[in-house]
KEMAR-415948 format. One record per residue (C-alpha): residue in three letters; x, y, z. Coordinates in steps of 0.05 Angstrom, whole numbers, plus 5000, padded with zeros to 4 digits. Layout:
N
ALAXYZ/...
END
This chain:
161
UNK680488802007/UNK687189142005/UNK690488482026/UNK686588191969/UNK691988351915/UNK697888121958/UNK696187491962/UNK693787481882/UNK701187691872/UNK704187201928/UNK707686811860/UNK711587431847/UNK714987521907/UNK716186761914/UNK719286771849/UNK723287421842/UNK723787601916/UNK721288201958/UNK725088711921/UNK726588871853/UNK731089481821/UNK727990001788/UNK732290681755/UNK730291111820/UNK732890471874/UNK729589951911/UNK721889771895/UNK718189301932/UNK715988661882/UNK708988841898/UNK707689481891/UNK711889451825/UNK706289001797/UNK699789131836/UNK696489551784/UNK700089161721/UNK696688661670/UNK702388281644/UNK709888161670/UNK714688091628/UNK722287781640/UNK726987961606/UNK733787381605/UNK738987871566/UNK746187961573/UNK751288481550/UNK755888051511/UNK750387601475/UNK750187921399/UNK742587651405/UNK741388141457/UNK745588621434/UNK740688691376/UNK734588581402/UNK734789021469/UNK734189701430/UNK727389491392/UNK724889181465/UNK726389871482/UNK723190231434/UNK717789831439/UNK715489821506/UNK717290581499/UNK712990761449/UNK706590321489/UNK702090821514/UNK699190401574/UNK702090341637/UNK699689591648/UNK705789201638/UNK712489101680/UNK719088851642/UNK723688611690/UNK730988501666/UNK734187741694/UNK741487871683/UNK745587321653/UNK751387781659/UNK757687481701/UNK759388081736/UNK756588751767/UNK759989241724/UNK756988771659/UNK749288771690/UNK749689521698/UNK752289701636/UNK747289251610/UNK741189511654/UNK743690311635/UNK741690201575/UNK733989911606/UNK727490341622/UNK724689861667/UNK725589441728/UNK731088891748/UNK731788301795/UNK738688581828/UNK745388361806/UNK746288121880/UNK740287601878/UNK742787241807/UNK742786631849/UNK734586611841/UNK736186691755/UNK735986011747/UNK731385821794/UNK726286311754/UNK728086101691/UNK727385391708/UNK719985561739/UNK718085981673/UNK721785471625/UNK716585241565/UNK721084991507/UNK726985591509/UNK733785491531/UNK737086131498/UNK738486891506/UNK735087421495/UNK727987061523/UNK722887511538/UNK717587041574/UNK710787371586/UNK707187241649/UNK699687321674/UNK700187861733/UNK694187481768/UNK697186811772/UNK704186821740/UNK702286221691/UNK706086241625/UNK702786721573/UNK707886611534/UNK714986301531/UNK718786621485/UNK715387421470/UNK721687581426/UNK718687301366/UNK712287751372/UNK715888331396/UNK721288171337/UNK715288091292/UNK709988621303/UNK709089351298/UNK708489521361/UNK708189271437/UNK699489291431/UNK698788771380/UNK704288351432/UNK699488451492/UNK693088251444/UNK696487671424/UNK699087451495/UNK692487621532/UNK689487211489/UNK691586561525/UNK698486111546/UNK702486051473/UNK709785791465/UNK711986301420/UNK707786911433/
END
């Protein structure tokens, strides 16, 4: 049974690697997501006005949320170190490290559903990693709060979200 939920989350590690950055150091991929409902990535970067603006309410937003059910994971479009962690100060949640960008686009091409642009919050199903939905900004940009996003995601694969 307890090898039951590695392989459920074999996708995640495929995709993002064994080990993602967290504000305390180095967390296995996991572990990060074994007890979480929905993963979130988050394409952002520090000089995109886009992001600029719409980082704080992601923020505040997942802040605010009162469940513990969803990982955000920041994918850095950033083109150097000292850019991805002044971006990622400014982030409560987890990151693929600056030193794996290589796997960016290889993530974004395998989570690609109609978005080419930054900021791109695509929403994934923590049993499978299929596309809940592509683009999250709008509902996040959109709603009142990061429950009425998970209601609307859960409730199957959209585009927009």
């Amino acid at each position: 049974m307890a090898a039951e939920w590695k392989r459920r989350l074999a996708w995640a590690e495929d995709l993002l690697g064994p080990t993602l950055l967290s504000k305390e150091g180095p967390v296995n991929t996991l572990e990060a997501f074994k007890r979480k409902k929905v993963i979130c990535l988050y394409f952002a970067a520090r000089d995109s006005l886009p992001c600029m603006s719409f980082t704080p309410l992601l923020c505040d937003r997942y802040e605010e949320y009162p469940g513990n059910d969803v990982a955000v994971v920041f994918i850095s479009s950033d083109g150097t170190q000292e850019a991805f962690n002044d971006t990622y100060s400014h982030m409560p949640w987890l990151a693929l490290p600056y030193s794996e960008r290589g796997k960016k686009i290889a993530v974004f091409e395998a989570c690609y559903v109609g978005n080419r642009g930054i900021p791109c919050l695509t929403v994934l199903s923590q049993s499978d990693g299929t596309v809940q939905a592509a683009n999250g900004y709008y509902c996040v940009q959109h709603s009142e709060d990061f429950a009425s996003c998970l209601a609307t995601w859960s409730a199957g694969p959209g585009l927009l979200g």
